[in-house]
C-alpha positions in Angstrom: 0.0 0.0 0.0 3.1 2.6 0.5 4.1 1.7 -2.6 1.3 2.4 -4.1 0.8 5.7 -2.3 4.4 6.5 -3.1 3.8 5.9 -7.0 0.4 8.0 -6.7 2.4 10.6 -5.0 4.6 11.0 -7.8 2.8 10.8 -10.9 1.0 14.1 -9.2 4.1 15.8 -8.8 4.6 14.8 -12.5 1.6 16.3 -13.4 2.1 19.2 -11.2 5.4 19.8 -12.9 4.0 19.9 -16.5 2.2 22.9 -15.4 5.2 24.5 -13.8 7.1 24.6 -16.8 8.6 28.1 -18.5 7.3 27.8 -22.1 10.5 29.8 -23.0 13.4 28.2 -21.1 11.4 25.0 -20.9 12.1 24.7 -17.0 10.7 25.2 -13.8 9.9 29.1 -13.4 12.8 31.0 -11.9 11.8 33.6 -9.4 10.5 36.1 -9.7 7.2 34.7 -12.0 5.1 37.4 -13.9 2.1 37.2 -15.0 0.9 38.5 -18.3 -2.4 39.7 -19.3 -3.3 36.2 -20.8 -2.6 34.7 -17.5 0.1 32.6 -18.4 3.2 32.8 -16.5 6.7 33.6 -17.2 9.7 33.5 -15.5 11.2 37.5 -15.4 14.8 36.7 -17.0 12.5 35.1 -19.8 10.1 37.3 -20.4 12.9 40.5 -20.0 15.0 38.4 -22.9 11.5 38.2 -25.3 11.4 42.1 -24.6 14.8 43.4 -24.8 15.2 42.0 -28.7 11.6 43.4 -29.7 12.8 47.0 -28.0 16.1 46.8 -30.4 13.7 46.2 -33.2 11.2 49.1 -32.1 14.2 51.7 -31.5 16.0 50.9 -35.1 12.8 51.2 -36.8 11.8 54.6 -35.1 8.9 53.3 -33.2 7.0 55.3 -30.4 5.9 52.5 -28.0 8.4 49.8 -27.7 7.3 47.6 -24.9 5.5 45.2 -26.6 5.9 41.3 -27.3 3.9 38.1 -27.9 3.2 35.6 -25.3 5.0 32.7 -26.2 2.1 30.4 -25.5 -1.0 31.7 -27.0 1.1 34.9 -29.1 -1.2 37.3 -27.0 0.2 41.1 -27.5 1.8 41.9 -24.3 1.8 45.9 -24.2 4.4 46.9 -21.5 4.9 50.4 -19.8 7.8 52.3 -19.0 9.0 49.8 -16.2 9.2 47.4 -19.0 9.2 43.4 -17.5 8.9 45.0 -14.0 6.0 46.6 -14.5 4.3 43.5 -14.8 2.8 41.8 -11.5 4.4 38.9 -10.1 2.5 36.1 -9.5 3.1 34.8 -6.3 0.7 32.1 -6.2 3.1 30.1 -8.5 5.3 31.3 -6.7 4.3 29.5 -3.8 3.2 26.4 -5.7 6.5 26.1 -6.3 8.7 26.0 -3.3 6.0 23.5 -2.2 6.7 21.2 -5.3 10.4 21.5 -4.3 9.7 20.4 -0.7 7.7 17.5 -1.8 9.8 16.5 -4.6 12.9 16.5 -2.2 11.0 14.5 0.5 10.2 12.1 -2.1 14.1 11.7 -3.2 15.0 11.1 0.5 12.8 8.5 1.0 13.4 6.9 -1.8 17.2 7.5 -2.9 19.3 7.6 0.2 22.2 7.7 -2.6 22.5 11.5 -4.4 22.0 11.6 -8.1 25.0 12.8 -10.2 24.5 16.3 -11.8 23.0 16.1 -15.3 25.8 16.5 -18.5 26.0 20.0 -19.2 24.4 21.0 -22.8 26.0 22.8 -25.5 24.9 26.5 -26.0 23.1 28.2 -28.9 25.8 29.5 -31.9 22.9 32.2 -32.6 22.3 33.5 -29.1 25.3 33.6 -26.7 25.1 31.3 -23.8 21.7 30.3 -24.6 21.2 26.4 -24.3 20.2 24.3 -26.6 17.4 22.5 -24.9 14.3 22.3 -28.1 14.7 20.5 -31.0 13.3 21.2 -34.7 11.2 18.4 -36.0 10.7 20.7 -39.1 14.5 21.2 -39.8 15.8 18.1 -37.9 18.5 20.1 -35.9 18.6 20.9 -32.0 18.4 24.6 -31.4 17.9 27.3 -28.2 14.1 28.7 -27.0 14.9 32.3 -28.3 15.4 31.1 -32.2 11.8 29.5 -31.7 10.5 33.1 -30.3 12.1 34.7 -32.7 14.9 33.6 -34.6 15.0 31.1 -37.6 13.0 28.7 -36.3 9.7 30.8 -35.4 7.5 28.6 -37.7 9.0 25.6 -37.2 7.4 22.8 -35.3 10.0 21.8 -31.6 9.5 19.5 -29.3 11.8 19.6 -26.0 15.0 17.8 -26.2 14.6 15.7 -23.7 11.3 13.9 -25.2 13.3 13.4 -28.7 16.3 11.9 -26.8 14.0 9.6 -25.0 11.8 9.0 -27.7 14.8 8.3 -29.8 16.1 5.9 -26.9 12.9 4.2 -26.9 13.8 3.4 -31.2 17.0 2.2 -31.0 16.3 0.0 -27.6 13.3 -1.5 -30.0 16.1 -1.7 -32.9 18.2 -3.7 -30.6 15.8 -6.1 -29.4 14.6 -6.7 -32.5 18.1 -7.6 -33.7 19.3 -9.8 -30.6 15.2 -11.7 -31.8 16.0 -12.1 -35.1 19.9 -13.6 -33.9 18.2 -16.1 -32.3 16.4 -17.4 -34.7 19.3 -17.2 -37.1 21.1 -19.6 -34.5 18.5 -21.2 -34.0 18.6 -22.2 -37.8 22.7 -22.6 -37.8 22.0 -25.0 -35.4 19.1 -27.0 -37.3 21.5 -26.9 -40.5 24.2 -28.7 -38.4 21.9 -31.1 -36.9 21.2 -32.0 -40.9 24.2 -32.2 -41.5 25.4 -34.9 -38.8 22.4 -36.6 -39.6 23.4 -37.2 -43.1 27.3 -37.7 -42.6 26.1 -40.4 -39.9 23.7 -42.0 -42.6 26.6 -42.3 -45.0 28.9 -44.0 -42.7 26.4 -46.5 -41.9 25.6 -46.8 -45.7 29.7 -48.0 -46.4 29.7 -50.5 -43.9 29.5 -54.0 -45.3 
């Protein structure tokens, strides 16, 4: 019954986690969270590095109001005042919600791996946008590639998919691949060794044959 509890436990905090996730940096939100006028949630380095780009853009084109961008997950105008990303309110809810999916997500390692888990590989950054990581991939170009190039760099029409889901998805292929080959070895040896059987058979036949 713990068990089970446990496992319930943790396909919540899955769930949970899905709806704590940065649509930009495809993590959990970084404090400080805004809120935009759509209601979805950003984290305020993201949302500041949406803004900062489309103020460039306003300023070389000679543009009155600058602070503007496009939500990320419904492309909802965000118009933004003269404070810019901290004018925006932060939503502290989320906030909340998430040192409390910390707490229980840490409570549920200890209990259930005594042993700490090494730190994850690091990924390789974005040649387009300095020290941005690459952590999307292109399904329409095949290539992996950074958040910002989807917002607005060469990939903005391009269907992405998070890296990790491709690399598991991808795992999940060639562990298929492999089983199918190790199936299909078997049943090659499993003919080698019919064929030999044939062959003793006959060679045994033979010998009998000569024998007066």
């Amino acid at each position: 019954i713990a068990i089970f509890k446990g496992f319930r436990k943790s396909a919540a905090l899955a769930t949970l986690e899905k709806q704590l996730i940065c649509p930009i940096c495809l993590e959990l939100f970084n404090k400080p969270v805004v809120i935009l006028p759509c209601q979805h949630n950003l984290c305020r380095k993201c949302a500041n590095e949406l803004y900062q780009p489309s103020l460039f853009q306003a300023r070389t084109t000679m543009m009155v109001n600058s602070g503007r961008f496009r939500c990320p997950s419904c492309r909802h105008e965000v118009v933004l005042d003269r404070h810019g990303v901290y004018g925006l309110q932060r939503n502290l809810l989320v906030e909340n919600i998430i040192d409390i999916y910390k707490q229980e997500v840490s409570n549920n390692d200890n209990a259930t791996s005594p042993l700490p888990l090494p730190p994850p590989p690091a990924l390789p950054t974005c040649s387009d946008h300095e020290g941005e990581r690459v952590n999307i991939y292109c399904l329409t170009c095949q290539v992996p590639t950074c958040s910002l190039c989807k917002v607005f760099g060469a990939h903005q029409s391009c269907q992405v998919a998070p890296l990790t889901d491709i690399y598991q998805q991808q795992k999940d292929e060639l562990s298929g691949g492999v089983s199918s080959l190790v199936a299909a070895n078997d049943k090659i040896q499993a003919l080698i060794d019919e064929l030999e059987e044939t062959c003793r058979n006959i060679e045994f036949r033979q010998q009998h044959q000569h024998q007066p």
